[in-house]
C-alpha beads as a LAMMPS data file, in Angstrom:
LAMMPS data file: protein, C-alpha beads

370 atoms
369 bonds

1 atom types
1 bond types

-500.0 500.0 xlo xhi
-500.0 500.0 ylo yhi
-500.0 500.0 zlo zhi

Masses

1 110.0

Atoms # bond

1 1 1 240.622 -392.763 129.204
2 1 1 241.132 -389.507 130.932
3 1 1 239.280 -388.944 133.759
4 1 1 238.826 -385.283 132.439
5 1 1 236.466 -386.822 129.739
6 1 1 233.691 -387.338 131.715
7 1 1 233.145 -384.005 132.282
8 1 1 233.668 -383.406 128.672
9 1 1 230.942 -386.386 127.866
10 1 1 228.701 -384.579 130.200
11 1 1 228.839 -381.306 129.222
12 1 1 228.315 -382.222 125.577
13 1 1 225.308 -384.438 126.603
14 1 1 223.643 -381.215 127.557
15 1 1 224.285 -379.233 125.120
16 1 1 226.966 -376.930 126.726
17 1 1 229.261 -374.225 124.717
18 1 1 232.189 -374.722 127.274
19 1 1 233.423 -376.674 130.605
20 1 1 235.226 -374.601 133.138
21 1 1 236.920 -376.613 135.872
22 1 1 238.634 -374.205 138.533
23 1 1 239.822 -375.265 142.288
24 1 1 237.182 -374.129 145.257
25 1 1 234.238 -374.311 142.765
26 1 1 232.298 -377.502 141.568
27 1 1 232.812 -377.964 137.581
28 1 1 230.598 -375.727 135.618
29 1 1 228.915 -375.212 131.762
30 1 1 228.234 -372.435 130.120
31 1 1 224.704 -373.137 129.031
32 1 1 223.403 -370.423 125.876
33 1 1 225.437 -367.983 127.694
34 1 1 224.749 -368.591 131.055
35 1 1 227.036 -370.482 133.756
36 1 1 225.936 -373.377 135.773
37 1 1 227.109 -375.338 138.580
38 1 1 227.032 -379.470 137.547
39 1 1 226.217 -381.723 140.624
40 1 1 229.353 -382.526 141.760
41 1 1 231.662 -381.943 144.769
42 1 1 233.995 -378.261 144.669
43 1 1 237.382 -379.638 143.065
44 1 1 240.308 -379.469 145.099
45 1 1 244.153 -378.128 143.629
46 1 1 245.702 -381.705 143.880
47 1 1 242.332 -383.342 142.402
48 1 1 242.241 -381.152 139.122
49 1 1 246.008 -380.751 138.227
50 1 1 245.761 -384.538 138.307
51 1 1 243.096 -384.579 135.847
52 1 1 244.616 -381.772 133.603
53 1 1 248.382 -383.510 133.592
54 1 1 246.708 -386.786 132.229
55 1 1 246.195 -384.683 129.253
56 1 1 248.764 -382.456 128.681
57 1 1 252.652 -383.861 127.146
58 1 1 255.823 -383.092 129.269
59 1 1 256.628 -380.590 127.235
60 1 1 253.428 -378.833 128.000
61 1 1 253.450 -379.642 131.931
62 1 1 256.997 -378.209 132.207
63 1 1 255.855 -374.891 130.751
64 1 1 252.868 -374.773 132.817
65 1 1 254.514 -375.360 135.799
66 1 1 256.591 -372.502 134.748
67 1 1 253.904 -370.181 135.135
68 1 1 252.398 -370.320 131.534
69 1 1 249.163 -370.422 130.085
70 1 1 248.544 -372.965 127.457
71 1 1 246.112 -372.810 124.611
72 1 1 246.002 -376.527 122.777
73 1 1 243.384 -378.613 121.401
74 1 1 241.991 -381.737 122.675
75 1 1 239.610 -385.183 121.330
76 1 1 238.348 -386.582 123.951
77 1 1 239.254 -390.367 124.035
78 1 1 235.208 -390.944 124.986
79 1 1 232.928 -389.932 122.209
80 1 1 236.079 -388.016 119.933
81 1 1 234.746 -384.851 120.697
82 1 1 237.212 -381.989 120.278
83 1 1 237.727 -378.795 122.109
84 1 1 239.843 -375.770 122.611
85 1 1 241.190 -375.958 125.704
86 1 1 243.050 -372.591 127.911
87 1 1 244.513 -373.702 131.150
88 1 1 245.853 -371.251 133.711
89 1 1 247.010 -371.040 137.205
90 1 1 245.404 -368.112 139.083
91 1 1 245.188 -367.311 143.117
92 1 1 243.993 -370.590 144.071
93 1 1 245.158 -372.861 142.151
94 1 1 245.129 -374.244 138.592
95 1 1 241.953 -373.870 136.406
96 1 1 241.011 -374.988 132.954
97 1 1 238.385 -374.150 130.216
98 1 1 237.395 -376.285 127.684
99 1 1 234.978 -375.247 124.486
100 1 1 233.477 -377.572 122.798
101 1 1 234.429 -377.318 118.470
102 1 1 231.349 -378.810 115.752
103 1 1 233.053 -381.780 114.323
104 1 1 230.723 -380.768 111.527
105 1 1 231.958 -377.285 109.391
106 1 1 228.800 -374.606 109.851
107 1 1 228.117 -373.195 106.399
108 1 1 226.466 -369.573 106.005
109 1 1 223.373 -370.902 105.395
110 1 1 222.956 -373.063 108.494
111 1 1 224.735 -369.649 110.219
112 1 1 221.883 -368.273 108.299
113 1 1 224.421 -365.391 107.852
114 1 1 223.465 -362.671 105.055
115 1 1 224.134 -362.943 101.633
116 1 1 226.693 -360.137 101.674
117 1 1 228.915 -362.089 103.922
118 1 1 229.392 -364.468 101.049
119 1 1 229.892 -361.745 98.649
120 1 1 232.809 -360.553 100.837
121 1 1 234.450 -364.394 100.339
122 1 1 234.440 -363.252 96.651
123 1 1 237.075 -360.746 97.003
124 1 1 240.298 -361.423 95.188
125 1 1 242.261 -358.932 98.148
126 1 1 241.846 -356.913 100.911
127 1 1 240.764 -357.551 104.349
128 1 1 237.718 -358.351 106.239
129 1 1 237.645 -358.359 109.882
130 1 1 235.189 -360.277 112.103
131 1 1 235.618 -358.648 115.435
132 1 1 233.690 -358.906 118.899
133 1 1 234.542 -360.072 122.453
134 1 1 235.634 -363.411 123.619
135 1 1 232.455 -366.034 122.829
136 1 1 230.846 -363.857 120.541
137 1 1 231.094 -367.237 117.738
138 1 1 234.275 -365.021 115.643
139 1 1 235.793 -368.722 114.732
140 1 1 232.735 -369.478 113.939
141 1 1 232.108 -367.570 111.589
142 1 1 235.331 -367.192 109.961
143 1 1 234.809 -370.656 109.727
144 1 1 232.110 -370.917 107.183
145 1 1 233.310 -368.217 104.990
146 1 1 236.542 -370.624 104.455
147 1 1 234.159 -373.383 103.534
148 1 1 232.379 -371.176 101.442
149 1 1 235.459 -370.499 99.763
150 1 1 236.846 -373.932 99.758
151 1 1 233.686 -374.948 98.420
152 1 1 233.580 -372.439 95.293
153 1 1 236.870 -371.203 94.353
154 1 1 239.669 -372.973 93.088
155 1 1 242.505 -370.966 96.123
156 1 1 245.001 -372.010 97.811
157 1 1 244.143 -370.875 101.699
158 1 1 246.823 -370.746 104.625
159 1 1 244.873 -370.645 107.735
160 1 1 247.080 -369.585 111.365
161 1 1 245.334 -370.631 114.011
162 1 1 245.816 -370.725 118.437
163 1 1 245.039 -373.711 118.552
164 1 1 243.520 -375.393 114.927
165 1 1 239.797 -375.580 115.736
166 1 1 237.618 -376.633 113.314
167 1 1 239.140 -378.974 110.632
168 1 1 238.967 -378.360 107.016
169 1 1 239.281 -381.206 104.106
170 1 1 240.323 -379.652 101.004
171 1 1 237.681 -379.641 98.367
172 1 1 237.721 -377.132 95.601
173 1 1 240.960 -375.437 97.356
174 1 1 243.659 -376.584 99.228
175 1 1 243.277 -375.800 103.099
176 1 1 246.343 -375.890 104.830
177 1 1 246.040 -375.232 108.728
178 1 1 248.927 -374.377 110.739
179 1 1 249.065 -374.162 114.614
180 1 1 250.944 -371.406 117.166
181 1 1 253.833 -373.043 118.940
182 1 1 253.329 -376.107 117.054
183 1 1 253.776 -375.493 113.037
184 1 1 255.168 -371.784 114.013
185 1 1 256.207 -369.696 116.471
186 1 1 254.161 -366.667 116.077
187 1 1 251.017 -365.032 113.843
188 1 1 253.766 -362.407 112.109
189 1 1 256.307 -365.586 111.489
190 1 1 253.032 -367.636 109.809
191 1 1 251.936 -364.345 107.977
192 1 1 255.592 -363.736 106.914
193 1 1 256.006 -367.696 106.074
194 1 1 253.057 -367.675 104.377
195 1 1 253.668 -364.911 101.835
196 1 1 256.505 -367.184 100.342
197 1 1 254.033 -370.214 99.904
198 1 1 251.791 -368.516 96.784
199 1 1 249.009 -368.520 98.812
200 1 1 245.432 -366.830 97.888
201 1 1 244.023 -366.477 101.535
202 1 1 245.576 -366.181 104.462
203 1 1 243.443 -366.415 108.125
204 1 1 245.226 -365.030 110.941
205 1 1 243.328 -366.393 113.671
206 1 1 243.756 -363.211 115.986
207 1 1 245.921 -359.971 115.208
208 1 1 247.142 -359.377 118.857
209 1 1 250.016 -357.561 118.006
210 1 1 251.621 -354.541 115.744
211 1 1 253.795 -357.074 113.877
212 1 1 251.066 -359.137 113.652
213 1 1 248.849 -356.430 111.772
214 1 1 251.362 -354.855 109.687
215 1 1 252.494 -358.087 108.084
216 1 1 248.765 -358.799 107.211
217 1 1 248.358 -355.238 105.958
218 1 1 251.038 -355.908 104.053
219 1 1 249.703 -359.121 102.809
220 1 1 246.238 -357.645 101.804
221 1 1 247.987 -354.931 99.946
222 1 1 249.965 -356.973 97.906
223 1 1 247.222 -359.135 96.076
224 1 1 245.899 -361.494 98.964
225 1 1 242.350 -361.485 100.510
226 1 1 243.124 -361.775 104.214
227 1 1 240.590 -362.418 106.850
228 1 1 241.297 -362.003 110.962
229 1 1 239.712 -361.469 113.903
230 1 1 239.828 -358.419 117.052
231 1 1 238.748 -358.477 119.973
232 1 1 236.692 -355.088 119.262
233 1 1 233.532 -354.075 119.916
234 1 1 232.100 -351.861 117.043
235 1 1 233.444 -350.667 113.515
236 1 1 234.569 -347.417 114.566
237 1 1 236.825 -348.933 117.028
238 1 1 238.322 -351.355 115.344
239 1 1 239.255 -348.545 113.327
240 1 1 241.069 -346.643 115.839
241 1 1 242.199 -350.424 117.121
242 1 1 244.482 -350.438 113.891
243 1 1 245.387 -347.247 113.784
244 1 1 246.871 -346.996 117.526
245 1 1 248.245 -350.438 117.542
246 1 1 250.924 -349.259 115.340
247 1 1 254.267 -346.672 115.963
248 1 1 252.947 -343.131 115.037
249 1 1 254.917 -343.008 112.405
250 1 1 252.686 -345.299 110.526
251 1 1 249.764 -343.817 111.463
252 1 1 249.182 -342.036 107.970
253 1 1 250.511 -345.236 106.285
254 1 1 248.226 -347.089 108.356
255 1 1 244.884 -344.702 107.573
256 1 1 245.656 -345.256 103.903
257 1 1 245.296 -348.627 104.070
258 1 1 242.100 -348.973 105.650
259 1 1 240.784 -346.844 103.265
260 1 1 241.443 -348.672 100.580
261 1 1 242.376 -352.023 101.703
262 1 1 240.013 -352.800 104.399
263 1 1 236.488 -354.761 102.608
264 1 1 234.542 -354.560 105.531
265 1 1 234.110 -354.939 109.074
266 1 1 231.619 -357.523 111.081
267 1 1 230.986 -357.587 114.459
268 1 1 228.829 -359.697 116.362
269 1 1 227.257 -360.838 119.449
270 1 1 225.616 -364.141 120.422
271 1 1 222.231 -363.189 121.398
272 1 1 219.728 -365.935 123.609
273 1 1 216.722 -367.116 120.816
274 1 1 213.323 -366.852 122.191
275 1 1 212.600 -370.071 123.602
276 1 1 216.048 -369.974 125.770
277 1 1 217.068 -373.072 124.033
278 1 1 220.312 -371.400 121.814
279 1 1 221.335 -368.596 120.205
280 1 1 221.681 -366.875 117.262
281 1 1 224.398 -364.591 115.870
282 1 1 223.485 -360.737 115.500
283 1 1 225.594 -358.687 113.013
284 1 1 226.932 -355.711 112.743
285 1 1 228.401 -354.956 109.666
286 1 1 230.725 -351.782 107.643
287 1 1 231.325 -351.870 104.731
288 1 1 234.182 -349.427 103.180
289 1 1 233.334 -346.634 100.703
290 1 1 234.734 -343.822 99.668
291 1 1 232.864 -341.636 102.840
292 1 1 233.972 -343.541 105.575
293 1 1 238.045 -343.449 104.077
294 1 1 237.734 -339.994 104.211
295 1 1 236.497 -340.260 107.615
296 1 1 239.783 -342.205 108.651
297 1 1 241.847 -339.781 106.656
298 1 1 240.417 -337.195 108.771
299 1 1 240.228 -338.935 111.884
300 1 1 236.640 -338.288 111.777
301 1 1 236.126 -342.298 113.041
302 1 1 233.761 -341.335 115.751
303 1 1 231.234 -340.349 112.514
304 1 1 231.419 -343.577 111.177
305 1 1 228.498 -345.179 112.734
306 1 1 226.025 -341.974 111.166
307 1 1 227.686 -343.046 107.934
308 1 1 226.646 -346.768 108.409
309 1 1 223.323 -346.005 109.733
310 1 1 222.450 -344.472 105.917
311 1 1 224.319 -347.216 103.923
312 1 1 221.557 -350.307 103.703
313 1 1 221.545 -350.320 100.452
314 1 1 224.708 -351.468 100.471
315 1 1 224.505 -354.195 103.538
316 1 1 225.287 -352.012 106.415
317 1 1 223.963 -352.001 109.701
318 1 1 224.228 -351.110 113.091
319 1 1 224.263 -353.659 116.357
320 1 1 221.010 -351.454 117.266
321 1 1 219.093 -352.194 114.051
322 1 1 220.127 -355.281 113.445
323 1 1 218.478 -356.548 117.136
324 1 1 215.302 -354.423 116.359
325 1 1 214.744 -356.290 113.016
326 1 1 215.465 -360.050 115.113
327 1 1 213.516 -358.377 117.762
328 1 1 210.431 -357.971 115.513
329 1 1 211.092 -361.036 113.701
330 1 1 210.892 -363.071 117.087
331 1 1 214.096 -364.322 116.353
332 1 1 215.851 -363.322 119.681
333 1 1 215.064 -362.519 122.928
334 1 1 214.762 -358.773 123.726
335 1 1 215.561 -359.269 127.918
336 1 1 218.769 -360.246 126.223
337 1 1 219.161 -358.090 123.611
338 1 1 218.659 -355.109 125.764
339 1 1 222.287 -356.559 127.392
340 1 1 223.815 -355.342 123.868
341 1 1 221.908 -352.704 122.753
342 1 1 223.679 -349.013 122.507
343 1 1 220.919 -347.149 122.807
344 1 1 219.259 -349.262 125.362
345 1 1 215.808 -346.261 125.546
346 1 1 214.773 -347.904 121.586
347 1 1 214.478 -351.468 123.935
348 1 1 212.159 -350.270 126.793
349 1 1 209.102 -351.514 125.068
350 1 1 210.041 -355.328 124.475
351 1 1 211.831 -355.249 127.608
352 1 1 209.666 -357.818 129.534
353 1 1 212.105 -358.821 132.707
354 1 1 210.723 -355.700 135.194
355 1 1 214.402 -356.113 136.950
356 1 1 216.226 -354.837 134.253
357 1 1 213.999 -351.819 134.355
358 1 1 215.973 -349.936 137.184
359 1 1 219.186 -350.368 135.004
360 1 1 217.035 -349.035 132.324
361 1 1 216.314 -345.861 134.283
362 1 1 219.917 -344.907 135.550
363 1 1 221.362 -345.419 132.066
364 1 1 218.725 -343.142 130.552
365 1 1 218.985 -340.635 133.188
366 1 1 222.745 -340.439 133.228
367 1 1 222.811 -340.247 129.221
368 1 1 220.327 -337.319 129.600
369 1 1 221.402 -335.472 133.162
370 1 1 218.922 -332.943 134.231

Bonds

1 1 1 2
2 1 2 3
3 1 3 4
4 1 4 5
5 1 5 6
6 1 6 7
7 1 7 8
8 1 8 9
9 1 9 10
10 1 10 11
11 1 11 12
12 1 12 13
13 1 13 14
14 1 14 15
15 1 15 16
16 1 16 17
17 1 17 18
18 1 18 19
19 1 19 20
20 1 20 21
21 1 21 22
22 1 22 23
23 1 23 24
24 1 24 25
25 1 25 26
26 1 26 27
27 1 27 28
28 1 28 29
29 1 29 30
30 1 30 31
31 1 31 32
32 1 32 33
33 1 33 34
34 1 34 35
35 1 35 36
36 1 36 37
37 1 37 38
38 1 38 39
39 1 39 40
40 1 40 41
41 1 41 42
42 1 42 43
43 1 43 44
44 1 44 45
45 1 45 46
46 1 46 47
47 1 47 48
48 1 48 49
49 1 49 50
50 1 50 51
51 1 51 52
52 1 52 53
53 1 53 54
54 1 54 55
55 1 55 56
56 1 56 57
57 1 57 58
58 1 58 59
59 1 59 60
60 1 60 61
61 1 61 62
62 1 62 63
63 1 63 64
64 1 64 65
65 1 65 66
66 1 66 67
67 1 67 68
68 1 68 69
69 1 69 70
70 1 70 71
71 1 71 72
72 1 72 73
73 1 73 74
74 1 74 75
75 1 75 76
76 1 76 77
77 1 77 78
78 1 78 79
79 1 79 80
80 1 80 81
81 1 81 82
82 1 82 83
83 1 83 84
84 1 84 85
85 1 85 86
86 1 86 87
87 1 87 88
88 1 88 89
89 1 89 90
90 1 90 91
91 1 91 92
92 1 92 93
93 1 93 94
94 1 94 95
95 1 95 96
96 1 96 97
97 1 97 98
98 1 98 99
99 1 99 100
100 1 100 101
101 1 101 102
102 1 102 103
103 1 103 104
104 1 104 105
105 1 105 106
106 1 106 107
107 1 107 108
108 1 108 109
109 1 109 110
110 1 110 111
111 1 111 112
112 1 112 113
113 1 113 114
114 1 114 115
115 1 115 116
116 1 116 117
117 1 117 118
118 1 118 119
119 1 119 120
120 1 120 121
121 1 121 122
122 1 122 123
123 1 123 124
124 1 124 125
125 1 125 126
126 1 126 127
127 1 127 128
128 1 128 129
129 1 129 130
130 1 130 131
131 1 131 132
132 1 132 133
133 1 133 134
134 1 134 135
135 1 135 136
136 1 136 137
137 1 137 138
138 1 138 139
139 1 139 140
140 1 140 141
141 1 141 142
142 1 142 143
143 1 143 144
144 1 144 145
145 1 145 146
146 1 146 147
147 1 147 148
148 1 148 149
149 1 149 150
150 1 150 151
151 1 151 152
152 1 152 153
153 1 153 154
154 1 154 155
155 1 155 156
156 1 156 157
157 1 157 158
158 1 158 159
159 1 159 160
160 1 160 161
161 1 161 162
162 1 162 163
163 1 163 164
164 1 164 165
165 1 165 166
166 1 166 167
167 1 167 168
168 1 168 169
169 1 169 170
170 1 170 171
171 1 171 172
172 1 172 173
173 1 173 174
174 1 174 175
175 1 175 176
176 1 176 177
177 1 177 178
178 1 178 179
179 1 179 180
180 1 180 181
181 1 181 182
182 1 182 183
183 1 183 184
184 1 184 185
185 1 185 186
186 1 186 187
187 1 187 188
188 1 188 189
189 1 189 190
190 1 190 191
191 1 191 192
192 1 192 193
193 1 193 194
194 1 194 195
195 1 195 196
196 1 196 197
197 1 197 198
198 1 198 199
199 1 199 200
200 1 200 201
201 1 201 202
202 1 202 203
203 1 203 204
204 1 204 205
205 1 205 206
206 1 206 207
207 1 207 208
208 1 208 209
209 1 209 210
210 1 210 211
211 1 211 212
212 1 212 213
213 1 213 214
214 1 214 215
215 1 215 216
216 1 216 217
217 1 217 218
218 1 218 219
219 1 219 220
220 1 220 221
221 1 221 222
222 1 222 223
223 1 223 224
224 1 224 225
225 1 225 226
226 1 226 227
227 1 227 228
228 1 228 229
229 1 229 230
230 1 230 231
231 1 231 232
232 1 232 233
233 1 233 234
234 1 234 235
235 1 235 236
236 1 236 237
237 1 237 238
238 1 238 239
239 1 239 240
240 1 240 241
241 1 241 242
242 1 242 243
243 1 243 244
244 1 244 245
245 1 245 246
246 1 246 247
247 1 247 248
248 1 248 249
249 1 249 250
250 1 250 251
251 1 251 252
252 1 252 253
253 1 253 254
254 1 254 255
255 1 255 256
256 1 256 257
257 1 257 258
258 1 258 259
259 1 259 260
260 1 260 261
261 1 261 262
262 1 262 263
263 1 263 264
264 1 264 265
265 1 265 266
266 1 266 267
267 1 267 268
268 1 268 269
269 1 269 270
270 1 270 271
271 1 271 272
272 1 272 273
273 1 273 274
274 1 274 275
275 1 275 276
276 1 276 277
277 1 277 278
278 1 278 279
279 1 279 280
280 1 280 281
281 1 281 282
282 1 282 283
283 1 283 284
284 1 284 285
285 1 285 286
286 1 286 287
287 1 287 288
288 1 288 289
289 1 289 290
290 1 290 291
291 1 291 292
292 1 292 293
293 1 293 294
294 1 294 295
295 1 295 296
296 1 296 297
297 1 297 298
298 1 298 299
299 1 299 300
300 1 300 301
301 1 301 302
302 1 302 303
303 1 303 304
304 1 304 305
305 1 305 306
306 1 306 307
307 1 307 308
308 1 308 309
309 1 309 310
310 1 310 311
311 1 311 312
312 1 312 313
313 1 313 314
314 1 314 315
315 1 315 316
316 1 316 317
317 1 317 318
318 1 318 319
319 1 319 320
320 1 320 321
321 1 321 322
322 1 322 323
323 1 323 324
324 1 324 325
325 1 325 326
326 1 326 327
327 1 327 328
328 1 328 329
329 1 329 330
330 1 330 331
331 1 331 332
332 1 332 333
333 1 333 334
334 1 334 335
335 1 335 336
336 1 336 337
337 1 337 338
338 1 338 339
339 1 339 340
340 1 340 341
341 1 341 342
342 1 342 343
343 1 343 344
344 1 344 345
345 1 345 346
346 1 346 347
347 1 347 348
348 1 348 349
349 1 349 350
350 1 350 351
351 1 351 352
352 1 352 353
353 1 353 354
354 1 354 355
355 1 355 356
356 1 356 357
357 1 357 358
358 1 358 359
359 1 359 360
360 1 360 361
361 1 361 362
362 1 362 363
363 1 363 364
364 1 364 365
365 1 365 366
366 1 366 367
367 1 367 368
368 1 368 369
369 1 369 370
């Protein structure tokens, strides 16, 4: 057994999202969003690159000693538990971070995600991005809505993954999951691989890159319902995300696809539940119509939010609304919601941690300058 796995064992026994191990620092878990120290002596350089080569192939150790990062996935001999692992070298020495995958698929239900989220699974083409920063539960979610599809619909879905996380069994569809630097060498080769394999949906698993997000363009133009993920923070700029990632040339090519080929746009944030004990996932959520294309074709993306703010009736809402409603529904914590919140004067009455008060002050008084 790997000696790694007993931090592994550990961290799962409490309940932990991730396990960062890093040299000068005892090992740590993130804990519903919050880092904590474990009992345990500060890990020296020669101590942990011992415990990360037992893990890694020679393959993998020769490239990290060649300065790169490596994304894989791991089961940990102990209990089988898998994880996404990242390891890095950095100032003083190596470090590693480990999160911890379900072994069980979530559905939508047990996400207790809207209904409109499985109406966008229903789509025959187009693209839906779930966007956010890193930890905000994007594979997550992406997750369900392909066992929502695999579930229901008779597809074929090609999902491109850094590394394969969660693992699908076919049921109604065929799921087949391919890994970066393993089953291909890059997102654009999978998308472009992909295309010649009749496939119905195709997950990119992050579009990092303009290849990357003119291939799946491309591929949700052309009859395909494609679902990704960016590392954005808001509709509006994810928008302007797309649009700038590619050469300026495309940029009118690129606007007239997101007005007609983009389904929607979710973004999220994991926000601490009342009691402390986990969290739940807080949505964010555009949905195209005719208004907001013209608004891209316009470059009028800064209005977008105004436009989402009057579209409930058709599922929209803002990051702001959507943590007042869990707010009043005593479904989150508002200390932490305040952490997300745009307009962080609509929190000052549920605020109930006085220190955050001070930051409340300077942000409203430098939003509204005398």
């Amino acid at each position: 057994m790997a000696r790694i796995d007993a931090f592994l064992k550990l961290g799962l026994a409490q309940g932990c999202s991730d396990v960062h191990l890093a040299v000068g620092v005892p090992p740590m878990l993130r804990m519903n969003g919050d880092l904590m120290p474990i009992k345990f002596r500060e890990l020296g350089d020669t101590e942990l690159e011992s415990y990360v080569d037992e893990i890694l192939s020679k393959n993998q150790q020769e490239q990290l000693k060649d300065g790169l990062d490596l994304d894989f996935s791991y089961v940990s001999e102990e209990d089988g538990g898998r994880f996404r692992v990242n390891v890095f070298r950095k100032a003083t020495g190596i470090g590693a971070t480990f999160r911890f995958i379900p072994q069980n698929i979530p559905t939508l239900e047990s996400l207790k995600m809207p209904s409109l989220i499985a109406e966008l699974c229903n789509h025959h083409q187009g693209m839906v991005l779930v966007t956010g920063s890193t930890g905000t539960g994007k594979s997550t979610t992406l997750a369900a809505m392909v066992d929502y599809i695999n579930r229901t619909r008779n597809l074929n879905i090609i999902s491109l993954e850094d590394p394969i996380e969660f693992v699908h069994e076919s049921q109604r569809s065929q799921i087949i999951q391919r890994e970066l630097h393993t089953h291909l060498p890059s997102f654009a080769e999978g998308i472009r691989a992909a295309l010649r394999e009749d496939p119905d949906v195709i997950l990119v698993g992050e579009m990092r890159d303009a290849e990357t997000i003119s291939l799946a363009m491309t591929a949700a133009e052309t009859g395909h319902l494609v679902l990704g993920t960016l590392h954005t923070t808001g509709a509006a700029k994810t928008v302007d995300r797309m649009i700038d990632a590619l050469p300026a040339e495309m940029r009118e090519q690129t606007k007239s696809f997101l007005g007609m080929g983009l389904n929607a746009v979710i973004t999220q944030n994991l926000v601490k539940t009342p009691d402390g004990r986990g969290r739940k996932a807080i949505l964010e959520i555009m949905i195209m119509t005719r208004a907001i294309a013209k608004m891209i074709s316009t470059d009028q993306t800064h209005t977008i939010p105004s436009q989402m703010q009057t579209g409930g009736n058709l599922g929209m809402q803002l990051m702001d609304s959507a943590l007042l409603t869990a707010i009043k529904n005593k479904e989150i914590d508002a200390d932490d919601a305040f952490r997300f919140a745009t307009d962080k004067e609509l929190f000052r009455r549920f605020v109930t941690d006085t220190s955050l008060m001070p930051k409340l002050e300077v942000s409203i008084s430098e939003a509204n300058p005398i």
